[in-house]
Structures are given as structure tokens and as C-alpha cells.
N, C-alpha and C positions, 0 to 999 in steps of 0.2 A: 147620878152617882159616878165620881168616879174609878178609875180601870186603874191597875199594877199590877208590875206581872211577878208572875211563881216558876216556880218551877217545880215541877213532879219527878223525881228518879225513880223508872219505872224498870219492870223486870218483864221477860216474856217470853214465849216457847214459841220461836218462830215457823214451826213446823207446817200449821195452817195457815200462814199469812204469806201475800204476796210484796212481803217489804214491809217498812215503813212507811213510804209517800203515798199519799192520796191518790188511788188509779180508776179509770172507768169501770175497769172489769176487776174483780179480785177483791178479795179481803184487806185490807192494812189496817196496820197498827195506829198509824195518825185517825183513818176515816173512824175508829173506834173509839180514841179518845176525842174526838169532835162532836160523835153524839152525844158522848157522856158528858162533854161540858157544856151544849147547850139546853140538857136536860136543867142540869146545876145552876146557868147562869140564864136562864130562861131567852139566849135570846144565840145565833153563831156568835161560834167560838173559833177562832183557827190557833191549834196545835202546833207549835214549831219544834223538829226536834234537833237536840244536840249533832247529830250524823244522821246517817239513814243506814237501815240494814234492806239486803238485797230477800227474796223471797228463799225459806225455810231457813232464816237466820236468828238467833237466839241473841239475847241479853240479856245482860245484868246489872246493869246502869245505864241507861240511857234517861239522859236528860232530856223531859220534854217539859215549854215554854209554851205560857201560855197567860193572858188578860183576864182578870177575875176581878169582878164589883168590888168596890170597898169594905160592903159587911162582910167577906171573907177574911179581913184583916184581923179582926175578933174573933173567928172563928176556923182556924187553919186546921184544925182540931175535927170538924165539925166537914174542912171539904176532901183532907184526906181518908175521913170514913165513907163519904158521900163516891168519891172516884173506885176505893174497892169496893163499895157495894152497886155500884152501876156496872161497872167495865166487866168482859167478860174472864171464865175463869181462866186462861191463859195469858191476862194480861196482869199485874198487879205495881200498885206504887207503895216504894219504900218508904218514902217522907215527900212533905211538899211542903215549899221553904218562901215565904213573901221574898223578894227579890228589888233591888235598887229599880229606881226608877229608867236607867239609860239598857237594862237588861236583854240580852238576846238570847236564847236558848244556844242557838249555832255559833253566832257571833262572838258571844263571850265566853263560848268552851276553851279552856288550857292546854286541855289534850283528851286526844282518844285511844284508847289501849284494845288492839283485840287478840282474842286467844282463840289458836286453833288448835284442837285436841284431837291426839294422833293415835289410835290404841291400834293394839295386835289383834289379831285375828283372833285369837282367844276372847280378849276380853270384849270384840265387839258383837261377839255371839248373846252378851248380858243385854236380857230387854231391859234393863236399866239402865244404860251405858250407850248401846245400838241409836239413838236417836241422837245423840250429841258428840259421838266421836267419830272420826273418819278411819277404817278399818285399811291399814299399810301394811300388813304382815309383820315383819319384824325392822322397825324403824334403827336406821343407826342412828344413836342419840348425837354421838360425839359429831355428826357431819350436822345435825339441827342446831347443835349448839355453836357452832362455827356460821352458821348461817344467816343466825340471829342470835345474836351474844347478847345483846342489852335485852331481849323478851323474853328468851329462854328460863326456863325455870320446871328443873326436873318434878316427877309426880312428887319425890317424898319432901320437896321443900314446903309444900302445904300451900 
């Protein structure tokens, strides 16, 4: 049978994970989608992802690439419920899309955007909040916005 590839836009709480790439020791994001898809496609699978995140780093689209048999082609439906009912709870896929034949996960990324989130000392006291932003006291905005003009984007722009 043959192989083409997908790609899965996955989401994740990098909190427990040592990165993304495959390592001896540690948890990762890739070694986790590996098992789940040779559970899926009964046989190794290697996981290619759009970037790589460093240990306790979170996402929200990462593209990861990856070779799936043909009878997935009729059933895309069938392997994006198949990867959130395997992967563990900290990992989850938005959508998983068949993809051209020449397809790279890495290779044919456009771009990558990341966001570092900066709160006050106040609001990093919120167990809701404490795991994803980085606690600066009182940030001067006007010097981040000068710093990075093109990524910047105040809380209330949404």
C-alpha cells in the first residue's frame, strides 16, 4: 500500500516535556507521537516536526509531518480521532490535512511565530496564568514595543 504524507497541527503543554526531538533520556513530544502512530499504522512511523520546542515549552500550532498508508486517505476523519484518542492528555491535534506528495513538515514551513508572554507580578500569582507567563514586575510596554515592532501585540488587541 502506498504512503503520503499529513500533517497534524498539534497543540501542547510543554510543561512535562523535554522538547520536542526524540532524546534518550526524557519525555518528548515527537517520541509520543511516534508511538501513537505506529499503533495507527501498525508498523514505525517517524514524526517530523514544523520546528522544535526546547523542554517546558508550550504550543499552539506546531505542525507535525508524518507518512500514513493509503486507507487513511478515506478516512482522515477516522485518523484525526484515532491520534486524540491515543496521544496523551497534554498533547492534542487540531486538524490533520492529506498533504501533496513533495511535502515536508520542516521543509515546507512559511514561517514560525512565537509568543512570549510577559505578566506582572500580580497577575503571575494566578494558578491559571503562573505556568505560561513569565513573571517581570512591571514591564515597560513602550520599550517591548520598540524592541519588536512587527510581533508585538498589546493584551487588549486580542
Amino acid at each position: 500500500m502506498t504512503s503520503r504524507p499529513y500533517l497534524a497541527v498539534a497543540q501542547y503543554d510543554g510543561a512535562e516535556f523535554a522538547g520536542w526531538q526524540r532524546q534518550r533520556d526524557g519525555r518528548t513530544v515527537q517520541a509520543e507521537f511516534e508511538a501513537v502512530l505506529e499503533r495507527l499504522m501498525g508498523r514505525r512511523t517517524a514524526a517530523t516536526g514544523a520546528g522544535r520546542t526546547d523542554t517546558g515549552v508550550h504550543a499552539l500550532g506546531q505542525g507535525v509531518g508524518f507518512l500514513a498508508d493509503g486507507r487513511w486517505a478515506e478516512d482522515v476523519s477516522g485518523l484525526y480521532r484515532g491520534l486524540n484518542a491515543l496521544l496523551p492528555r497534554d498533547i492534542w491535534v487540531e486538524r490533520v490535512c492529506p498533504m501533496r506528495p513533495a511535502f515536508h513538515a520542516r521543509n515546507s514551513a512559511l514561517a514560525r511565530r512565537y509568543r512570549y508572554v510577559i505578566g506582572s507580578d500580580d497577575a503571575a500569582r494566578s494558578p491559571f496564568r503562573r505556568p505560561y507567563e513569565w513573571a517581570f514586575g512591571r514591564p515597560d510596554l513602550s520599550r517591548c514595543s520598540r524592541a519588536a515592532p512587527a510581533a508585538y501585540r498589546a493584551p487588549d488587541d486580542g
